[in-house]
VOGU-3710 file (C-alpha; in Angstrom, 3 decimals, decimal comma):
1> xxxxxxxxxx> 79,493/117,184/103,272  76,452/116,775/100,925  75,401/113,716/99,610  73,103/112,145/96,625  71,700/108,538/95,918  73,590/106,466/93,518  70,731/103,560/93,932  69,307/102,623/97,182  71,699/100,919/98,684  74,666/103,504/97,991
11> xxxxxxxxxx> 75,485/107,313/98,389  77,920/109,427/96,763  79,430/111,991/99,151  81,033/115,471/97,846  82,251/118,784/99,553  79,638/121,215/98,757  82,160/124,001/98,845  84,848/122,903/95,879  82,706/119,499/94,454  85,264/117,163/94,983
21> xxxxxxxxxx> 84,132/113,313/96,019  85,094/112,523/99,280  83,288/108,943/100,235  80,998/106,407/98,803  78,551/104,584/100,593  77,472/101,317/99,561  76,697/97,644/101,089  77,818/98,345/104,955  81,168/99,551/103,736  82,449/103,127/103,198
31> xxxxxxxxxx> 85,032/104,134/100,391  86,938/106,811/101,515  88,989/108,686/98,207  92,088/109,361/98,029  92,809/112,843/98,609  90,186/113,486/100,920  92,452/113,945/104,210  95,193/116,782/104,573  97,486/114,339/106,069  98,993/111,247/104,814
41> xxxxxxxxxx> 98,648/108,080/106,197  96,136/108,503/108,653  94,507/105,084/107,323  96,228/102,009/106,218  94,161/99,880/103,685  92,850/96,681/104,201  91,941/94,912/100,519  91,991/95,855/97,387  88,914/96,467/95,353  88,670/96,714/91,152
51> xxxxxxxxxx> 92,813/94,873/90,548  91,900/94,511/86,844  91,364/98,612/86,933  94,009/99,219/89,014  97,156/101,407/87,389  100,368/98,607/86,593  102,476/100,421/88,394  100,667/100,716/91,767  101,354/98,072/93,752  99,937/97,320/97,340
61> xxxxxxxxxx> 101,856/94,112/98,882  100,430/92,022/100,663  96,570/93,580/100,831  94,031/90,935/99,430  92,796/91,632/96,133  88,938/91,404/94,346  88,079/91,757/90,771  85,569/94,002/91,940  83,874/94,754/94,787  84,223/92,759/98,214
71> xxxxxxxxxx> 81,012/92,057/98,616  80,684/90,756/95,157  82,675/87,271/95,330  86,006/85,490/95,506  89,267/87,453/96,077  91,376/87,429/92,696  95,148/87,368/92,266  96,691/89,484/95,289  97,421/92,906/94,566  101,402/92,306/94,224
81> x> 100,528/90,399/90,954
//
């Protein structure tokens, strides 16, 4: 896995072989993408980050939702809304 500095405080990470973004780095927390692990369901999420970019019809029940990221404030509307 390489890896570059979005700022200071984050890091993008990408497979060096085919490019594609596997994690981000940023604040404590790590982002994992979807995609990045041959098998599904090996992690269950835990909140919701970025609702109000989120696709209507993907719906996560039950997780806690934020407008954007965790770290930056109040959860919003939970994701089922």
């Amino acid at each position: 896995m390489e890896g570059w500095r979005a700022s200071p405080d984050s890091e993008r990470c990408f497979c060096p072989r085919c490019g594609s973004q596997v994690l981000a780095r940023e604040g404590g927390e790590t982002e994992i993408r979807l995609g990045a692990f041959d098998e599904p369901n090996l992690f269950t999420p835990t909140y919701e980050a970025w609702i109000g970019r989120r696709e209507r019809w993907l719906r996560l029940p039950g997780l806690t939702g934020y407008p954007r990221n965790r770290r930056d404030g109040t959860p919003g509307a939970p994701s089922e809304a």
